[in-house]
N, C-alpha and C positions, 0 to 999 in steps of 0.2 A: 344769340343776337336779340331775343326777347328780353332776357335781362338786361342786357344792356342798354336799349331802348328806356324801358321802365325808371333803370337809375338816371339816366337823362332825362327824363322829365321832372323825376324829382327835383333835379340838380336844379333843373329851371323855375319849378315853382318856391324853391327857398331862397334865390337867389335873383329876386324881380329886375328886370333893369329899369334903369334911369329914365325913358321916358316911353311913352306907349307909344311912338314912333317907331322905335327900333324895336318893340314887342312884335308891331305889325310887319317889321320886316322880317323877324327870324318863323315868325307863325308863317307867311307866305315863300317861305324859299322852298322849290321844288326839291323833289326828291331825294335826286342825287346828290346835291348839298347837304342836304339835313344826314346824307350819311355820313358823309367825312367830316362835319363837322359835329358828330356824335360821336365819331373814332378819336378825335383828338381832344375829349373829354376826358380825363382821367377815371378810367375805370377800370375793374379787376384783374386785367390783365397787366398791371406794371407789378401786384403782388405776386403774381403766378411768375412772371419774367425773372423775376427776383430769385424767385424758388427755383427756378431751375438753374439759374446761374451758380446758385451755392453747393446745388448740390455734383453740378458740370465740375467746380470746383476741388469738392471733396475727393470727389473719385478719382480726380485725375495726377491730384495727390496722392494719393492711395498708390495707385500704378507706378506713379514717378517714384515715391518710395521703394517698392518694392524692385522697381529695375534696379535704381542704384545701389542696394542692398547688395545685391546679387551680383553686379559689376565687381562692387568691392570685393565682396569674399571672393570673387574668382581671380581678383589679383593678389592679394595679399596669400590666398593658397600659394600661389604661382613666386612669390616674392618669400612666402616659410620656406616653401620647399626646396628654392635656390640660396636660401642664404644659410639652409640647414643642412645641405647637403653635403658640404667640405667639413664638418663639424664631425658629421655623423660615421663619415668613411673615409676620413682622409684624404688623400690627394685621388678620391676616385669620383666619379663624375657626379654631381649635385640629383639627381633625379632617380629614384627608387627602381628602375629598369634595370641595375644592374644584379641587382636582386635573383637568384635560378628558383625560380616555380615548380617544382615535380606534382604531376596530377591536380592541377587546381580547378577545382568543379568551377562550374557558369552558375554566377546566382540570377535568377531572373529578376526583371527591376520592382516587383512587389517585394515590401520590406519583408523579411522573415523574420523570426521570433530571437532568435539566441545566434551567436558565434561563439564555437568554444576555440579558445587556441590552449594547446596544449605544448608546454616546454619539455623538451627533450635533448637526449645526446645521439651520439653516435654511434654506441653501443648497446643501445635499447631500441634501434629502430630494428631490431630483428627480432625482438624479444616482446617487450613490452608492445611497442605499437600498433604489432598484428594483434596484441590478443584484445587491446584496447578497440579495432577497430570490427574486431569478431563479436565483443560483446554488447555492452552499453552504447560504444558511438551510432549503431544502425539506429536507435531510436529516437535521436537527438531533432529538435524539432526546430532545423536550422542544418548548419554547416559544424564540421570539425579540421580543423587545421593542426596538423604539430609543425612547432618551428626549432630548428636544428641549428647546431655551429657552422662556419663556412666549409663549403665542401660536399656534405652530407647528403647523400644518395640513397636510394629502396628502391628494389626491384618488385616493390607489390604497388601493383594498380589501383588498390583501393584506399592507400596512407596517400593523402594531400600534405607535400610537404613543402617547406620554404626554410631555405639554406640560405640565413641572414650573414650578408660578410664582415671580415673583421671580426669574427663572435667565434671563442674557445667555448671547451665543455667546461671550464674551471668552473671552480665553484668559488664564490658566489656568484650566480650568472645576474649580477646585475646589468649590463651592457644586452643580455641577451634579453631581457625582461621589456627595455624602456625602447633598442630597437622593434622589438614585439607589437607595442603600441604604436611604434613611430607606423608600421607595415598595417596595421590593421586601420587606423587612423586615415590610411594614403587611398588605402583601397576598398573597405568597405562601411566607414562610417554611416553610407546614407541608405545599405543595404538590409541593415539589422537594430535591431529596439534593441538588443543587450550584447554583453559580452561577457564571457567569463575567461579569468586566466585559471590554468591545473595544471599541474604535475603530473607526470605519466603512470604514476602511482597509486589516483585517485579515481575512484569507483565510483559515477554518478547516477543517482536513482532519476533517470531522466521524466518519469510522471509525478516527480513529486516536484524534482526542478520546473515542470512546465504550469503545473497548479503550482507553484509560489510566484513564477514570472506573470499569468492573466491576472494575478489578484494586484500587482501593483502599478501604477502611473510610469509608464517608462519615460515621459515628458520631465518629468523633474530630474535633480539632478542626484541619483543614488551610488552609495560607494561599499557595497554589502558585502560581509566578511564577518571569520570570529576575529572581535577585537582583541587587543593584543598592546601590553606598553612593557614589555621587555617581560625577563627572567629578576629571579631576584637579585641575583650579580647583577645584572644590567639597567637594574631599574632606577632611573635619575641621570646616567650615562649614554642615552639616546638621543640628547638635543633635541624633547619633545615638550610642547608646552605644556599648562595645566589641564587644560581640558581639548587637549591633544593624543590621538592615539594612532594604530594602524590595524590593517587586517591581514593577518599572518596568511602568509602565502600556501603553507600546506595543505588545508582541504581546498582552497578555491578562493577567487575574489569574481566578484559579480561588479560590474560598471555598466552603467545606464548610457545609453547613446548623450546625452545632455553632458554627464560628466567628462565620459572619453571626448568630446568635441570643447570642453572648455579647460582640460590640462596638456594636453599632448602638443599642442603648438606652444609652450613654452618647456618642452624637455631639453631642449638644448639647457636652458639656464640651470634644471635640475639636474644633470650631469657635469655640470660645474661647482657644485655646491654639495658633495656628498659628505655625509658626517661620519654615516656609521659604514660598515662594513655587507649590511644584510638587506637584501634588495625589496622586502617587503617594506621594510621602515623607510627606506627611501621614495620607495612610490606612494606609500602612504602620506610623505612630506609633501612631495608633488600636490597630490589630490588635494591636501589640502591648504595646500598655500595659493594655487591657483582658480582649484574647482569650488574651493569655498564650501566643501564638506568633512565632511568626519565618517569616520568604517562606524558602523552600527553599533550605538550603546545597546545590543537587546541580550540579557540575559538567555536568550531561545536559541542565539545562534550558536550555540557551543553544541545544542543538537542537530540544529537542522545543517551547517556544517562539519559534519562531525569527525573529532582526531582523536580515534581509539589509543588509550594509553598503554596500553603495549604494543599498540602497533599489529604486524604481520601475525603476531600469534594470539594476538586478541578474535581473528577472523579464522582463525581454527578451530576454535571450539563449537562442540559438539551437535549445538542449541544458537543457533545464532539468533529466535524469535527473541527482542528485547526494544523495548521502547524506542532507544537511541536510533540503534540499526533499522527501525521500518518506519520514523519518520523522517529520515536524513535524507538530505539531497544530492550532499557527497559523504565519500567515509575516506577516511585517510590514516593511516597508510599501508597498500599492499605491495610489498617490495615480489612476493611470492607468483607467477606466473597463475599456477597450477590453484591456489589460494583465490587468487584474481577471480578466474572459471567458476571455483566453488561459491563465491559470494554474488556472481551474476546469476547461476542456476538457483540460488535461495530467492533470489530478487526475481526471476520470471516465476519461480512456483507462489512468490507472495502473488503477485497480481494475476497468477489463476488463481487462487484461491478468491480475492477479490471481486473479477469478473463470475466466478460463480457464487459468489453468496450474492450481487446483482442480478444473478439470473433467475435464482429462486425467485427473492423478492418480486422482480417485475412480473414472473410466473405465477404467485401466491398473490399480486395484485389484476392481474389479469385473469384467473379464476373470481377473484372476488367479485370484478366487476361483470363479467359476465352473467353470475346468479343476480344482479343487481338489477341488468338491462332482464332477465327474464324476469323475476319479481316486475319490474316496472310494466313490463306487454302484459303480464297476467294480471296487473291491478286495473289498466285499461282496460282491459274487454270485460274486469269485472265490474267498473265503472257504468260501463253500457248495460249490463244488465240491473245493474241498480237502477238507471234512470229508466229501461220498462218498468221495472219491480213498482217504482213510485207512481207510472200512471195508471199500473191495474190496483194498486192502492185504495181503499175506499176510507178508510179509517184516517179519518183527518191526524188523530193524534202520531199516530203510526207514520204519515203520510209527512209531519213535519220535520219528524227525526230525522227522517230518509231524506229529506231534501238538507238539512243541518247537515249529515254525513259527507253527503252529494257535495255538498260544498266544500268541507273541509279536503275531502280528496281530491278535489279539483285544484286547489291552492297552486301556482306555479312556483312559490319559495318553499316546498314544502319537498323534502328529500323523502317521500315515505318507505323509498326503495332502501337506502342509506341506512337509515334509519332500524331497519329489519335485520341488515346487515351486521348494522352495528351491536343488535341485539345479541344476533348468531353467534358472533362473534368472540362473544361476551367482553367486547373492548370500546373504546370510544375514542381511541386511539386516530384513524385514520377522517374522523368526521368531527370536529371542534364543539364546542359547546362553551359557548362566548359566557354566559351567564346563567342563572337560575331560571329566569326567566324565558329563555332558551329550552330550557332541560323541561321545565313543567310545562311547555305546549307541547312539546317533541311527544310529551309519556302522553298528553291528552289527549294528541292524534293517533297514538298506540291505540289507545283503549276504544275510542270509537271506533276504528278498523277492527279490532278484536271483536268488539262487539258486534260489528256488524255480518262479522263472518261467522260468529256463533249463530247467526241469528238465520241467517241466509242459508247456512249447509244444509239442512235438511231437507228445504224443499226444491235446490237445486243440483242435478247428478249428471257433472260432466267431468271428464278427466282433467282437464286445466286446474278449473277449481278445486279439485279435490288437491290436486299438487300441492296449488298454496294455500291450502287449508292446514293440510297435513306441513308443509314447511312453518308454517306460522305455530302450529299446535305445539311443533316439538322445540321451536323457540321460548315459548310461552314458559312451559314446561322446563327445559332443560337448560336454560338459557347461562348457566351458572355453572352446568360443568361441561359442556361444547369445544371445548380446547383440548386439542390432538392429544396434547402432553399429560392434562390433567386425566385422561382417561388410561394415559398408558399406565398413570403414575398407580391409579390404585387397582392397576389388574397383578395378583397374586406374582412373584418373584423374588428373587435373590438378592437384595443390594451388599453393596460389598462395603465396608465403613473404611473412611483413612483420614488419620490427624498424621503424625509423622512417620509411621507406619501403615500399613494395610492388613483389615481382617476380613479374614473370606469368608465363610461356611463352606464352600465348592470347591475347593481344594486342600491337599493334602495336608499341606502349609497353610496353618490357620494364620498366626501370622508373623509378617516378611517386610522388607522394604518396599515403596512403592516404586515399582516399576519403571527405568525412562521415558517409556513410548508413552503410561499415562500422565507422569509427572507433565510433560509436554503439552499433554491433550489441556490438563488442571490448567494450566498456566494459560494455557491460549483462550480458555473459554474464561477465564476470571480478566483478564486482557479487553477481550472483545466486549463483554458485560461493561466493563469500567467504560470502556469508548463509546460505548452507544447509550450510555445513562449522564455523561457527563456532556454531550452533545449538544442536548437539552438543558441541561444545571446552568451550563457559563451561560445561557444567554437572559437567563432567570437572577445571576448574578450569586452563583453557589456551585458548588462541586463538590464530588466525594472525591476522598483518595484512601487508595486503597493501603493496608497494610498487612492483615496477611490473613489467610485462610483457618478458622479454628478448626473446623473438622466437616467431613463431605459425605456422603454416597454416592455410586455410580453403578448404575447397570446397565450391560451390554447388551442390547436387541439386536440380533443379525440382522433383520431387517430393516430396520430406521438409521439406528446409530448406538449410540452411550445417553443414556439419561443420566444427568446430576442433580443433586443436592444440595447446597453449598451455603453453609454458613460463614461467613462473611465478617472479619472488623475491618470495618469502615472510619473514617474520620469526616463529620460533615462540615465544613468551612462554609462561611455565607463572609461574602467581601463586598455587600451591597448594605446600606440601611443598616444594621446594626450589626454591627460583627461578631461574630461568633467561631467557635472550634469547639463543636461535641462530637465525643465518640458514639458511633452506632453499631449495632448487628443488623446486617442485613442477611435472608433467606432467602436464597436466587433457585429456582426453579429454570435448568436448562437442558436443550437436548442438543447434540454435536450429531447430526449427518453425516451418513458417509456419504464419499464421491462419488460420481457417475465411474463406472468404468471405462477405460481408454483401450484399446488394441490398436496393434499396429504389425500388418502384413509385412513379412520379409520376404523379399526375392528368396528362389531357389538357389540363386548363387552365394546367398548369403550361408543358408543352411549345410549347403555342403562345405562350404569354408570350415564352421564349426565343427561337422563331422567330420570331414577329412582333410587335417591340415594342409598345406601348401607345399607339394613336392614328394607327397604321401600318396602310395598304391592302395587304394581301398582292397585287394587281395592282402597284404603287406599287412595291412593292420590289423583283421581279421586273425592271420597265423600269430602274428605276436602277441595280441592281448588274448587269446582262447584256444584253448586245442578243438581240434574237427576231425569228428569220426565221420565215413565217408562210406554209405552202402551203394549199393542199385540204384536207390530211390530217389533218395535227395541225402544233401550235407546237413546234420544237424553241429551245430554251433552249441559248447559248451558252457557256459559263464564261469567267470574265473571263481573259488572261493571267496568271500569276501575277506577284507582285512583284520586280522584279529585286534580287537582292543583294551588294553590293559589299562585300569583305574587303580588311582595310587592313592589312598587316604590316611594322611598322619593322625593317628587316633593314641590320646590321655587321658582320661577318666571319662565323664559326662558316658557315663551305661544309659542313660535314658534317648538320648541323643544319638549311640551307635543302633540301640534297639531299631527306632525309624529310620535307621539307612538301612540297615539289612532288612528290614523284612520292605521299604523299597525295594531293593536289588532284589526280592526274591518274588516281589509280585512282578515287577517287569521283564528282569529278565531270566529267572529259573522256572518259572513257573511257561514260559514262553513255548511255541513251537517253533518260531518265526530262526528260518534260517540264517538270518541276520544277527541274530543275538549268541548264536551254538559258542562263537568262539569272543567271548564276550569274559575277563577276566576282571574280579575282585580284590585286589591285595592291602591286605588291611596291617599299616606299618605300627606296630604297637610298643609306646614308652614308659616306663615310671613316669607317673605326673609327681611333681612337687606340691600340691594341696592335701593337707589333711583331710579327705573326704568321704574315708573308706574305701572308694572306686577305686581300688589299688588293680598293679596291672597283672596281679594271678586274677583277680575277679573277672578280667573283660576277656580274659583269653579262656575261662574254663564256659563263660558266655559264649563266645566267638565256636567254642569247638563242641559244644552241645547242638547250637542251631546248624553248625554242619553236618552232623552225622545224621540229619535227614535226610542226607543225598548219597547215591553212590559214589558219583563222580561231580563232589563241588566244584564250581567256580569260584568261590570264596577262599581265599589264599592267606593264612595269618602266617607275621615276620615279628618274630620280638627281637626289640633291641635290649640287652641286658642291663648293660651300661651309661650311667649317665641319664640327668634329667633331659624332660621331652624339649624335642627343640623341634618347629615345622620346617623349618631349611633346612637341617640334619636328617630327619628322618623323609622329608622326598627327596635327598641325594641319595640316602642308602637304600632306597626302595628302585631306584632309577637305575643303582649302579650293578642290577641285578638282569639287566636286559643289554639287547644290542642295541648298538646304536640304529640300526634302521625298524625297529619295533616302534609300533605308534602306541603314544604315552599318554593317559588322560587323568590329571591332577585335581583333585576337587576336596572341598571342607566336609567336614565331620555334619555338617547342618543343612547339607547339601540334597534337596530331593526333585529327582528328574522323571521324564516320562519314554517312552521307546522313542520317540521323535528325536532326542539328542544322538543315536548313534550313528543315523544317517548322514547327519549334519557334521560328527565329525569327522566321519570318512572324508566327504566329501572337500 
């Protein structure tokens, strides 16, 4: 009202009136006049009225819009689903209720992450669907549905199923596919950010599906798949445009809430309009005639959906670690139940495996930080003693430094704890160093601290400080070779070399092939080095790749793990700034841990299963597997002889080569006490070799019967065959055809050298 006031008098003194009469009447009008007739001055409030009327306006705009939005879409839903309905099912009732629900979980009304619907028959819901729901569906971070032909029934609780009518198992189940969308579109469009469609076939790594679902905009409208524009027969023959494609339905199609909401209300049209025969290409014409997308041009998806090219028995092999397989999201196709099991059980030991190399890390960083936070309490209270030290000080010059020191340690940007750390560590790794500039204060504040604790140790003697005196000293000192690895590396031991072969010194067999278990170990640690070095590279705008291993060392500490060696050709690619492709060697220094150990208690019930099968008299199996002599005293229980075993070796010249099997066989097992080996037999099947090499076959036989007549009773058995060159299938039949048929038979090469550990193993 002040203001107001004020602008009215303005008003009046620029705007004088006509004659000082009517001056002296507005100066003398009381009070109450002079208000109302100051209100109906034009002043700030017809601006302000204005403002609010636009903005009363806008919003209410806003509202109005948004009802009527909403009105409409809920009739034109209401107006799809009645005019689609006799389309969709014939003469049966317009509205998706006629639909049979088996098991359909409650989604709560917060959107969840994924909807998988999975296509299925009628004869895989007892096969495939349970193991589907046994394995990968628990993890799924959302809903799984399979949808079936009309009819289609499970008596398992845990398969959500929906038995769409009108719908065969034939194949191509294209009807089965676009009803799929028609059902999921009716009922949970507003439930879930994605969808994916699969085949019950298809194995999905659901943590790797859930890290590629948080990294993208489900708002937009995406239609992700391996792209696909036919076979070579069929390519130009799918009524596909030029830069038209589709996403082959075998590993998986992924649809964004946006897309599935802007094609599935015109299916009726695209099931009037089918060109081809295969119901991927048609839904792909859908998406993109309506949704106004295309299946992903990305050269990635061929891994991250991935369709092993042989299929079922591509996932039997032996070794399934391989790039494709551990970053894929699906893998397609496992037609194999039992197969199925095995590639889930690979996929939960990957992600422990995972989870504990996260464990370490957070474990080896929470050590770290601890000696951090203690370095930091020891450098404060060493602080405080420095600011006494400064006031019993007398010596000005002395007295300045100490206050320069004082200062710098005091610094709040000043990591000096870090920093120690970083030393220790001999890395710089976990603490950045922006610049040079950086780096030469970092060493300047070393050196003073250094110094100053050279300076201070002697006259001050208490346990703390001596800590960090002695933790500082041996950094100072040792700071270069401080790494676990680097000290194991040069304490006195055995490495073992391998380029395509393995050469020992510690065994018998100098040298041999290299091993599966370690080929394995080679590959996973040359694997994990490329991923955690290229991490870093792409974002630098470069990357190595790798191409193959020239030659290694490795040695086994029972306690730690395997230490390696590894050289390395490399290829370095830079795709930034000037491009380039040179080859490198790289020398990688690694060590492979072993795992925590696991146990796991068995019921008693379990253990006597094992020993005493089911319907078995523990008396019973005692008399049958052992005889029992029976005194006064007690029963003693005799153990059966063990099984006698017979080694069959087709042997043709190479004397140098039977030499080291026999006198193997004679350090293991003649030379033995071990009751296990008494009946332990040699038969050495001997041929004319066809090489001119002298080693002719009186030579290895007057060999063979010299090193026997060391024994009274050999277990070394020689067989000559007279006739005919050696042949290794001839001569283990004729050495075979010398026993019965229930004698156990052990067949092995001339190059062949074992330890007493094999015979238990073959009993067994």
């Amino acid at each position: 009202m002040v203001d107001l006031q004020s602008y009215s008098e303005d008003s009046i003194n620029i705007f004088p009136l006509a004659s000082s009469k009517k001056k002296n009447i507005r100066t003398s009008l009381p009070a109450p006049i002079n208000n109302r007739i100051t209100g109906n001055i034009r002043g700030p409030t017809w601006w302000l009225s204005l403002m609010l009327l636009l903005i009363s306006v806008a919003v209410g705009f806003q509202f109005g819009l948004v009802f009527l939005c909403n009105v409409k879409r809920c009739i034109t839903d209401d107006l799809s689903s009645e005019q689609n309905g006799d389309d969709f099912y014939g003469d049966r009732r317009g509205n998706l209720s006629f639909i049979s629900s088996i098991n359909l979980p409650r989604v709560s009304q917060k959107k969840q992450l994924i909807l998988v619907a999975i296509m299925t028959s009628k004869d895989f819901l007892v096969t495939r669907a349970p193991t589907v729901m046994r394995t990968w569906a628990r993890n799924v971070p959302g809903q799984v549905i399979f949808f079936s032909s009309e009819g289609s029934t499970t008596n398992d609780s845990n398969i959500n199923l929906v038995s769409l009518p009108s719908v065969t198992d034939t194949y191509p189940p294209q009807k089965k596919s676009f009803l799929m969308m028609k059902y999921i579109y009716d009922h949970y469009l507003n439930k879930f950010e994605w969808f994916m469609r699969v085949d019950d076939d298809v194995y999905i790594r659901t943590d790797n599906l859930e890290r590629l679902l948080r990294s993208i905009d489900n708002r937009k409208p995406y239609y992700i798949g391996q792209p696909g524009m036919g076979t070579k027969e069929e390519f130009g023959k799918l009524a596909l445009g030029e830069n038209e494609n589709f996403c082959m339905g075998g590993p998986g199609i992924i649809l964004s809430r946006e897309t599935l909401a802007r094609f599935t209300p015109n299916i009726k049209k695209c099931l009037k309009n089918f060109y081809t025969s295969h119901e991927d290409v048609e839904l792909g014409r859908c998406v993109h005639k309506y949704a106004n997308t295309s299946c992903t041009w990305s050269y990635e998806m061929q891994h991250i959906l991935y369709n092993h090219p042989n299929k079922t028995e591509g996932y039997k092999a032996r070794n399934l670690v391989s790039t494709d397989i551990l970053r894929a999201v699906s893998l397609h196709s496992i037609k194999d139940v039992r197969v199925f099991t095995r590639v889930h059980n690979f996929a939960l030991q990957r992600r422990i495996i995972e989870l504990e190399q996260r464990n370490m890390l957070l474990r080896r960083q929470t050590k770290i930080y601890d000696q951090i936070l203690n370095i930091e309490n020891q450098i404060k209270f060493q602080i405080k003693k420095l600011f006494q030290l400064i006031q019993r000080t007398k010596n000005d010059r002395m007295q300045k430094q100490l206050k320069l020191l004082y200062k710098q340690l005091n610094m709040p940007d000043r990591h000096i704890a870090e920093q120690i750390m970083a030393l220790y560590n001999n890395t710089y790794r976990l603490f950045k160093i922006d610049n040079d500039q950086q780096l030469s204060s970092d060493r300047l504040l070393w050196n003073a601290l250094q110094a100053y604790l050279n300076q201070t140790v002697p006259s001050l003697n208490d346990l703390a400080f001596s800590f960090l005196f002695d933790l500082l000293h041996s950094i100072s000192n040792n700071h270069t070779h401080t790494k676990t690895f680097v000290k194991e590396k040069t304490t006195p031991g055995i490495y073992t070399l391998f380029t395509a072969s393995q050469y020992s010194a510690n065994t018998e067999l100098p040298v041999r092939s290299i091993e599966p278990a370690y080929k394995q170990c080679f590959d996973e640690v040359v694997r994990t080095y490329m991923e955690e070095v290229n991490k870093i590279s792409r974002n630098m705008g470069r990357f190595l790749e790798y191409k193959k291993t020239l030659y290694g060392y490795y040695k086994y500490e029972p306690r730690h793990g395997i230490n390696y060696i590894l050289d390395l050709y490399l290829i370095y690619r830079k795709y930034m700034g000037r491009k380039m492709s040179v080859p490198v060697r790289k020398r990688v220094y690694a060590v492979q841990r072993f795992r925590p150990l696991y146990f796991r208690e068995l019921p008693s019930s379990y253990s006597s299963a094992i020993l005493y099968p089911v319907g078995a008299d523990s008396s019973d199996i005692v008399n049958f597997n052992s005889p029992v002599i029976t005194n006064t005293n007690a029963a003693v229980i005799l153990s059966s002889p063990p099984v006698p075993i017979n080694m069959i070796v087709p042997v043709s010249g190479r004397l140098a080569t039977l030499r080291r099997l026999l006198t193997n066989f004679d350090h293991i097992v003649m030379r033995s006490n071990d009751p296990g080996l008494l009946n332990v037999h040699l038969y050495v099947i001997l041929m004319e070799t066809a090489e001119d090499s002298g080693e002719r076959m009186s030579t290895l036989a007057d060999f063979i019967k010299r090193f026997v007549r060391k024994y009274q009773s050999s277990r070394i058995h020689l067989v000559e065959i007279e006739s005919g060159n050696f042949t290794r299938g001839y001569a283990r039949s004729y050495g075979a055809s010398r026993f019965n048929d229930t004698d156990l038979l052990f067949f092995i090469d001339l190059d062949m050298v074992f330890t007493r550990d094999l015979f238990p193993r073959i009993r067994h």
